[in-house]
C-alpha positions as CSV (number, residue, x, y, z in Angstrom):
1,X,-0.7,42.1,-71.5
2,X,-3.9,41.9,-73.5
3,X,-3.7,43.6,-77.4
4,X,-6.3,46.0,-77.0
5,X,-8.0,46.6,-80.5
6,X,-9.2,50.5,-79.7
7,X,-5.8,51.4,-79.0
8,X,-5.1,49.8,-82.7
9,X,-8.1,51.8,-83.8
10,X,-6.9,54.9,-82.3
11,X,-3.8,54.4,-84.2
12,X,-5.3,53.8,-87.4
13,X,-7.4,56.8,-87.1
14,X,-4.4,59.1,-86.3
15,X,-2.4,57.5,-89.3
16,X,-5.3,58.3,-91.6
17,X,-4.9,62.1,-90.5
18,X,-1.7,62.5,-90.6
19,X,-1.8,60.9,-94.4
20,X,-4.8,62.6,-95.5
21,X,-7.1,59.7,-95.0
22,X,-5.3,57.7,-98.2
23,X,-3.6,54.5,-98.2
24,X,0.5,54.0,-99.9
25,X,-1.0,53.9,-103.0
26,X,-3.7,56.9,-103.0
27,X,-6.8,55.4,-102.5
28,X,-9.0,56.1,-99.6
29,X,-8.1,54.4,-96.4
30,X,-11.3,51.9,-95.6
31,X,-13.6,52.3,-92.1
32,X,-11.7,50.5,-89.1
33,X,-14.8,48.0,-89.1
34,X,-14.1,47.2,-92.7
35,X,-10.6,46.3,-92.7
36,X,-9.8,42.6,-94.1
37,X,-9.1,41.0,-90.7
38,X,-4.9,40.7,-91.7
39,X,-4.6,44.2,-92.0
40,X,-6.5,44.3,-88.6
41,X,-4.8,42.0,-86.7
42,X,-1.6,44.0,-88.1
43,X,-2.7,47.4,-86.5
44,X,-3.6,45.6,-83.3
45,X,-0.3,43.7,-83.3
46,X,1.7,47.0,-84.3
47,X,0.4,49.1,-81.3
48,X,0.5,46.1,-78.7
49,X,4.3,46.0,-79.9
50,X,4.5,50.1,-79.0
51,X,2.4,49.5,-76.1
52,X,5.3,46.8,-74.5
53,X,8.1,48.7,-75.3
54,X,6.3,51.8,-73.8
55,X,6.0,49.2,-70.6
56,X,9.7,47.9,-70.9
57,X,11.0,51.8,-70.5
58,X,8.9,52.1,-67.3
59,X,7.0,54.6,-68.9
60,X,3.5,55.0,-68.2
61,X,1.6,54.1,-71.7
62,X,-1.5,56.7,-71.2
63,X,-4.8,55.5,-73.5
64,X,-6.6,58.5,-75.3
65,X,-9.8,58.7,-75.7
66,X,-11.4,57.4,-78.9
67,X,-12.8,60.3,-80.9
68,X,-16.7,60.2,-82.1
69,X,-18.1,60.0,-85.7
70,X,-16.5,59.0,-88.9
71,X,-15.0,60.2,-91.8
């Protein structure tokens, strides 16, 4: 299976709502396109992890749609 970076973004953008749109420390949580490429390739990592297990269950893994605009 192919780590699919929108999913990662999707997750990242749902993480920054849940927390208010501020990272561990407070500050505001960067764009998605202007992540440093570790923190990245973390996020897409992270979700391609959820993503197996999901598959490994037998459970369908269902792919929301990105949503529009920025913060």
């Amino acid at each position: 299976m192919t780590p699919d970076p929108d999913l990662a973004k999707i997750a990242y953008d749902a993480y920054g709502e849940a927390v208010g749109g501020l990272n561990y420390m407070g500050l505001p949580m960067p764009p998605w396109d202007e992540l440093p490429t570790k923190i990245h390739d973390g996020w897409v990592a992270a979700t391609d992890a959820v993503v197996q297990a999901v598959a490994a269950a037998g459970e369908p893994a269902a792919k929301p749609e990105p949503k529009s605009g920025r913060r």
